[in-house]
C-alpha positions as CSV (number, residue, x, y, z in Angstrom):
1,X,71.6,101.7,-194.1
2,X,71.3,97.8,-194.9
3,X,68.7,96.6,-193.3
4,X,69.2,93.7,-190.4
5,X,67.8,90.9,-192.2
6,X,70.4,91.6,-195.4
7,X,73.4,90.9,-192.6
8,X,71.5,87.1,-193.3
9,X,72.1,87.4,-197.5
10,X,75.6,86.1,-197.0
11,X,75.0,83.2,-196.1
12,X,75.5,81.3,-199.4
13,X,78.2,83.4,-199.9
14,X,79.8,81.9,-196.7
15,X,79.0,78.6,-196.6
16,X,81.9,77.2,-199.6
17,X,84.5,79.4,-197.6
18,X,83.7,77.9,-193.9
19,X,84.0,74.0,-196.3
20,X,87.1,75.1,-197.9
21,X,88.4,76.1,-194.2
22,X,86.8,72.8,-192.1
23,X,88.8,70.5,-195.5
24,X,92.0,72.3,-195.0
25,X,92.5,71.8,-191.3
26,X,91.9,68.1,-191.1
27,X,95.0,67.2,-191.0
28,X,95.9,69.7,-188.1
29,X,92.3,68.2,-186.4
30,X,93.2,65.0,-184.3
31,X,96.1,67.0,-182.3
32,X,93.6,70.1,-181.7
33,X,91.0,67.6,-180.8
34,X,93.7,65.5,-178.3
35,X,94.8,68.8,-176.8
36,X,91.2,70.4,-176.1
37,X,90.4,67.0,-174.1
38,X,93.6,67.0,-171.9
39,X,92.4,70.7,-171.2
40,X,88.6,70.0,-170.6
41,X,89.2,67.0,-169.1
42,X,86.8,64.9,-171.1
43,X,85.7,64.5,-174.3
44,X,82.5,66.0,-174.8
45,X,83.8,69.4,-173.4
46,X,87.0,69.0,-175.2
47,X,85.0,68.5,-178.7
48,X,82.8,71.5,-177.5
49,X,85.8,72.9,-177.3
50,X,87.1,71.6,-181.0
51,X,84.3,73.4,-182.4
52,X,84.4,76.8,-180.2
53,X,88.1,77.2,-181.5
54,X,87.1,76.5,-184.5
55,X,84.4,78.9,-185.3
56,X,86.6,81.9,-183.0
57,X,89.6,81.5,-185.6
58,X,87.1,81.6,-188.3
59,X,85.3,85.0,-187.5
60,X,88.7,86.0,-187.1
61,X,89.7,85.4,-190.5
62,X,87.3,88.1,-191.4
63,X,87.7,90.9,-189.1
64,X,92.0,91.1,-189.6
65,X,93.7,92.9,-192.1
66,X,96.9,91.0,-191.2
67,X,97.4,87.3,-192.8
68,X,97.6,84.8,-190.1
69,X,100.5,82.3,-190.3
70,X,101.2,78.8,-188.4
71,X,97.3,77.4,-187.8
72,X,98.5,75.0,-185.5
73,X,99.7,77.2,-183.1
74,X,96.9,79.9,-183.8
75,X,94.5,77.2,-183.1
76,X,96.0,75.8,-180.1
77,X,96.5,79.5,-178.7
78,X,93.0,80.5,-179.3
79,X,91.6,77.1,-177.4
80,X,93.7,78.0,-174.7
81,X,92.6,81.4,-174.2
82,X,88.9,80.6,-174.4
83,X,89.4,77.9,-172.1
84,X,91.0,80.1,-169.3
85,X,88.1,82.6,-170.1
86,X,85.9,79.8,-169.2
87,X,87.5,78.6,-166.3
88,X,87.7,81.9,-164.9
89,X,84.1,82.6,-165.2
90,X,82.7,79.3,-163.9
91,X,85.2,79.6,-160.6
92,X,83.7,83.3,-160.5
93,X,80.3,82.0,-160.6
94,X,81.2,79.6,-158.4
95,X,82.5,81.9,-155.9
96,X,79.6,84.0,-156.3
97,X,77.1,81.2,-155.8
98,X,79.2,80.4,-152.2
99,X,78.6,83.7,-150.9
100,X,75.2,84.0,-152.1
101,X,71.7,82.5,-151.0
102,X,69.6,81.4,-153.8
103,X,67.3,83.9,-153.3
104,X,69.4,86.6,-153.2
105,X,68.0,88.1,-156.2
106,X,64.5,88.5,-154.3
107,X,66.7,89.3,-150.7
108,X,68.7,92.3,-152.6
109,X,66.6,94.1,-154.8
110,X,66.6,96.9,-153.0
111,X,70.2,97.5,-152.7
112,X,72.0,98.9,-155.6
113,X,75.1,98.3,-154.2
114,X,74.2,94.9,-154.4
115,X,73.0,95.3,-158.2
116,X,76.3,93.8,-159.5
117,X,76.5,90.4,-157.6
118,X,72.5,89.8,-157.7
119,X,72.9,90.1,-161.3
120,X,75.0,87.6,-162.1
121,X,73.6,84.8,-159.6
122,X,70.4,85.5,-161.1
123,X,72.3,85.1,-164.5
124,X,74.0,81.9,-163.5
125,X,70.6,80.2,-162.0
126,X,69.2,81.3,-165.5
127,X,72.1,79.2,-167.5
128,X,71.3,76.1,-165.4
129,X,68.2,76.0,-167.0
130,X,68.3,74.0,-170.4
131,X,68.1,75.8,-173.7
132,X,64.4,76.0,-174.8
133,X,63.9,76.6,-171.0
134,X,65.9,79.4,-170.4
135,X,65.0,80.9,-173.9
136,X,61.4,80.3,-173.1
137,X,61.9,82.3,-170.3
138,X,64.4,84.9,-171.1
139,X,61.6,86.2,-174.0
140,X,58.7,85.6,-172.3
141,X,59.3,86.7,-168.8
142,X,62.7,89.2,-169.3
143,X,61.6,91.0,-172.4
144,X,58.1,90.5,-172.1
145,X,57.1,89.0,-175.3
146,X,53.6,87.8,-175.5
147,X,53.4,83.7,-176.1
148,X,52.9,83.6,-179.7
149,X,55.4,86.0,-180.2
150,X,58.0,84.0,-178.4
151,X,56.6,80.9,-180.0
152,X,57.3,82.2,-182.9
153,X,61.1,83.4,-182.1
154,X,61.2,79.2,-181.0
155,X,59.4,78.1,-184.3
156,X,57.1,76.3,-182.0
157,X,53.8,76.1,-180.7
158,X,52.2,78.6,-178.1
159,X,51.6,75.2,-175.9
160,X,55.2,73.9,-176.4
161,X,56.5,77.8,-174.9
162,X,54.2,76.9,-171.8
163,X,55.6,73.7,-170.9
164,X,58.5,75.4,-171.3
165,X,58.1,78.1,-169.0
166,X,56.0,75.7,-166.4
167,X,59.7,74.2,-166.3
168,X,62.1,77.0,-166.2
169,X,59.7,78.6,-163.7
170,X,59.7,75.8,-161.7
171,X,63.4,74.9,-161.6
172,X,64.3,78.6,-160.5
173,X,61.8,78.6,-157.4
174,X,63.7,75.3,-156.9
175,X,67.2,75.4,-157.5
176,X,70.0,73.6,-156.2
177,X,73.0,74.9,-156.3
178,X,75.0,72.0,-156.1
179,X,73.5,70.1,-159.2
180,X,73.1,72.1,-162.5
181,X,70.8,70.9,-164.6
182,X,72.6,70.2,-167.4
183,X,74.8,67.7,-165.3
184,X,72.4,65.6,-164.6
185,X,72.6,62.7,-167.0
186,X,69.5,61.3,-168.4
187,X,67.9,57.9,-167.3
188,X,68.5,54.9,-168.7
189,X,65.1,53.8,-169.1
190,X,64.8,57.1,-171.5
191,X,67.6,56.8,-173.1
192,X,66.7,52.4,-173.8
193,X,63.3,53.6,-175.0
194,X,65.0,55.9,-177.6
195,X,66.8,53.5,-179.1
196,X,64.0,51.0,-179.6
197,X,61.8,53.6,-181.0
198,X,65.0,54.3,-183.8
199,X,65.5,51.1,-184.2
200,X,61.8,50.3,-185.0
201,X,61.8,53.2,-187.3
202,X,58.5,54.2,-184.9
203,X,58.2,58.3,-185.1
204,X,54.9,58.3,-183.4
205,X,57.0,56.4,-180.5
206,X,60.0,59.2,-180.7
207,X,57.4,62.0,-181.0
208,X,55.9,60.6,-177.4
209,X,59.2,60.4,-176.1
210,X,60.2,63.9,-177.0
211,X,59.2,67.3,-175.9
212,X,57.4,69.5,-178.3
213,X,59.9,72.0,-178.2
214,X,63.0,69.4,-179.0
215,X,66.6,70.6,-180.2
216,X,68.5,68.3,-182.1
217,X,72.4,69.7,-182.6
218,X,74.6,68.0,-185.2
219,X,78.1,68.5,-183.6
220,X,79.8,70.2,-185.6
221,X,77.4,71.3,-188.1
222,X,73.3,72.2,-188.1
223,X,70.9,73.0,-185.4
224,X,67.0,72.1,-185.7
225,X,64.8,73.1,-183.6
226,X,61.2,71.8,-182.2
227,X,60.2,68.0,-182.8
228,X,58.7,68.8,-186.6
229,X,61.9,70.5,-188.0
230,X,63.5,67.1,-186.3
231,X,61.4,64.7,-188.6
232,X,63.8,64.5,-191.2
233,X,66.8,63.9,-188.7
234,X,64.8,60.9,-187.4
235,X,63.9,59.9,-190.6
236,X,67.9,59.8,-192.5
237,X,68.8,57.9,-189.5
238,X,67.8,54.7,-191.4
239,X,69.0,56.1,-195.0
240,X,71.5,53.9,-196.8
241,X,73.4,55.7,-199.1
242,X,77.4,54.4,-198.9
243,X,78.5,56.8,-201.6
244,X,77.8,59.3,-199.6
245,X,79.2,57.5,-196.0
246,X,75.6,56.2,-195.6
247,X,76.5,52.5,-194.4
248,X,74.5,49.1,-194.9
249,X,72.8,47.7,-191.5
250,X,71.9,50.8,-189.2
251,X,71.3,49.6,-185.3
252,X,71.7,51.3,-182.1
253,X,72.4,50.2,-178.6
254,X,72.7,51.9,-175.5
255,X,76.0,51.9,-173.5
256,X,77.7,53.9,-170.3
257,X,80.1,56.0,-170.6
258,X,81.6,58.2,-168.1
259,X,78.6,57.5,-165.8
260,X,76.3,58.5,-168.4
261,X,74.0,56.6,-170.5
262,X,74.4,57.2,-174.5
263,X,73.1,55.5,-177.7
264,X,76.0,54.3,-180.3
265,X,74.9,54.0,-183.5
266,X,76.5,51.3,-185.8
267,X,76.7,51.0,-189.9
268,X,79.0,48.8,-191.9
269,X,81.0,50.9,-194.6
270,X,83.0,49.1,-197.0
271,X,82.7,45.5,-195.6
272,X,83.7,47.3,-191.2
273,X,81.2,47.6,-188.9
274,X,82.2,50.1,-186.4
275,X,80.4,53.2,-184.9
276,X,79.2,55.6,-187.0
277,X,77.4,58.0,-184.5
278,X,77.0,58.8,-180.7
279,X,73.5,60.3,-180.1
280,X,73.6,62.3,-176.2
281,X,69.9,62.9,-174.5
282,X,69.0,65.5,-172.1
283,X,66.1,64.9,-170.1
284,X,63.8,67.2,-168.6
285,X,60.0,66.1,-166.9
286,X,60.5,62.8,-168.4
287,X,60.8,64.0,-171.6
288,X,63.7,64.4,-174.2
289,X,64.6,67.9,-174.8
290,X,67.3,67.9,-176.3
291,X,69.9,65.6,-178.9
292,X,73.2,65.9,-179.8
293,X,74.8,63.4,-182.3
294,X,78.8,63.5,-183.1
295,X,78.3,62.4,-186.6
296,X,80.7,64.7,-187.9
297,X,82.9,64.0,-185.3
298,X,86.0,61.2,-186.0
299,X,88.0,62.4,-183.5
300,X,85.4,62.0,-180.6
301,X,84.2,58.6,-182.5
302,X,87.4,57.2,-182.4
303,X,88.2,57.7,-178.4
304,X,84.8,56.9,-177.5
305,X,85.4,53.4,-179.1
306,X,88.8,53.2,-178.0
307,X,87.1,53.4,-174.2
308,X,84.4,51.2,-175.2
309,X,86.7,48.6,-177.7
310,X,85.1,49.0,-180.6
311,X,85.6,50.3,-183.8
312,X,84.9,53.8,-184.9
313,X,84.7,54.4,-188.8
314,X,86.5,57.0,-190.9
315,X,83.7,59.7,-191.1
316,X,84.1,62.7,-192.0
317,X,84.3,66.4,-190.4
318,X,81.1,67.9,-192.2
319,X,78.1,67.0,-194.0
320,X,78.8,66.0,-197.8
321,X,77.3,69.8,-200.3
């Protein structure tokens, strides 16, 4: 029997076919993109969204026998169902979280009728926690790995995993019901103090600003995690390389939108200026935790200028190879 880590060999073998896929659907992109928002009812959830119906139809080509035809309507058919699947859980969380007391889990043990329902509040309070948080947790405290085991599983430090679980602990003895954590935009003083530090080119500054156990997500394409892996990010946010769709005259600035304080990055690209990222923080303990930047994102760059009157430029849907 192949062993598990072999299941990780194909991944050369995979990447050319998911480019070849992500260049043959740009054309069919802006509509998915424009439908995905009118469902979500914004744009960060309806590029979430993009990208979710993106990878579904894409496992998909693998596991069927039978050719698919019409992409358009497969893709708009497969955003729809996982939307409705999503909707239905949250309003059954929801529901659940109505009827419940938050410490039902401690209030129910006992009762195995009860199993059910405890289990999925305790669930739901465990997804308002952010990422390294409820990871942190989930290994350390569910299936009771020791620290620098679970440190490991994080590639991070033993110290960054007990921040981590100091928080997560904390925000379950203290939950509110009413205001899940990852709703919470960040402040703005953060957020200003994030774009001076990348503006100055200042990692030492970013490094303070952010926790040790940092996530930076490139929308639509990698995932690093811990503040180290992140140097490099940090680093290429000054490269100028316009072959490549690296412009001349990076700067950043902070702006509101949708009630929520994000950092727009600007470049000029063949003589335009016009946005050429949008960096979103998530704070936890006065810390950055977690980054996402929608550089590989034209779709969401061009609506968030649209809001904001201001140019987005043509990037494209995935890194250059």
């Amino acid at each position: 029997m192949p062993s598990a880590e072999s299941a990780f060999g194909v991944q050369s073998d995979v990447r050319t076919p998911w480019r070849r896929y992500l260049d043959a659907l740009v054309g069919l992109r802006p509509d998915l993109h424009r439908y995905c928002c009118r469902l979500a009812g914004n744009v960060w959830d309806g590029e979430d969204l993009v990208q979710d119906t993106l990878v579904r139809v894409f496992s998909l080509l693998g596991k069927m026998d039978a050719d698919l035809a019409n992409p358009r309507a497969y893709l708009v058919r497969t955003a729809t169902h996982l939307w409705i699947d999503r909707t239905r859980r949250r309003n059954r969380e929801r529901a659940l979280l109505a009827a419940e007391s938050i410490d039902a889990p401690r209030q129910f043990a006992g009762d195995p009728a009860r199993g059910a329902d405890v289990h999925a509040a305790a669930g739901e309070l465990m997804r308002r926690l952010p990422p390294r948080e409820r990871a942190a947790v989930l290994l350390k405290d569910v299936f009771d790995l020791s620290l620098e085991e679970t440190a490991s599983m994080l590639h991070t430090t033993v110290g960054a995993v007990k921040a981590a679980l100091h928080r997560g602990r904390g925000r379950l003895d203290h939950a509110d019901r009413d205001s899940p954590v990852s709703a919470r935009p960040p402040s703005r003083a953060i957020v200003d103090r994030f774009v001076q530090a990348l503006s100055a080119n200042d990692i030492d500054a970013l490094q303070a600003l952010c926790s040790a156990d940092l996530t930076v997500e490139l929308v639509g394409g990698a995932e690093i995690d811990n503040f180290e892996h992140s140097r490099m990010f940090f680093t290429h946010a000054h490269m100028v390389l316009p072959a490549l769709g690296f412009g001349e005259h990076p700067h950043w600035t902070t702006v509101v939108y949708d009630d929520e304080p994000i950092v727009i990055g600007f470049r000029t690209l063949n003589g335009i200026e016009g946005i050429n990222e949008v960096h979103r923080i998530e704070e936890s303990d006065d810390r950055i935790v977690r980054v996402r930047c929608y550089c590989f994102c034209p779709d969401t760059l061009r609506l968030v200028g649209q809001h904001l009157g201001l140019t987005a430029l043509d990037r494209p849907y995935r890194s250059p190879p």
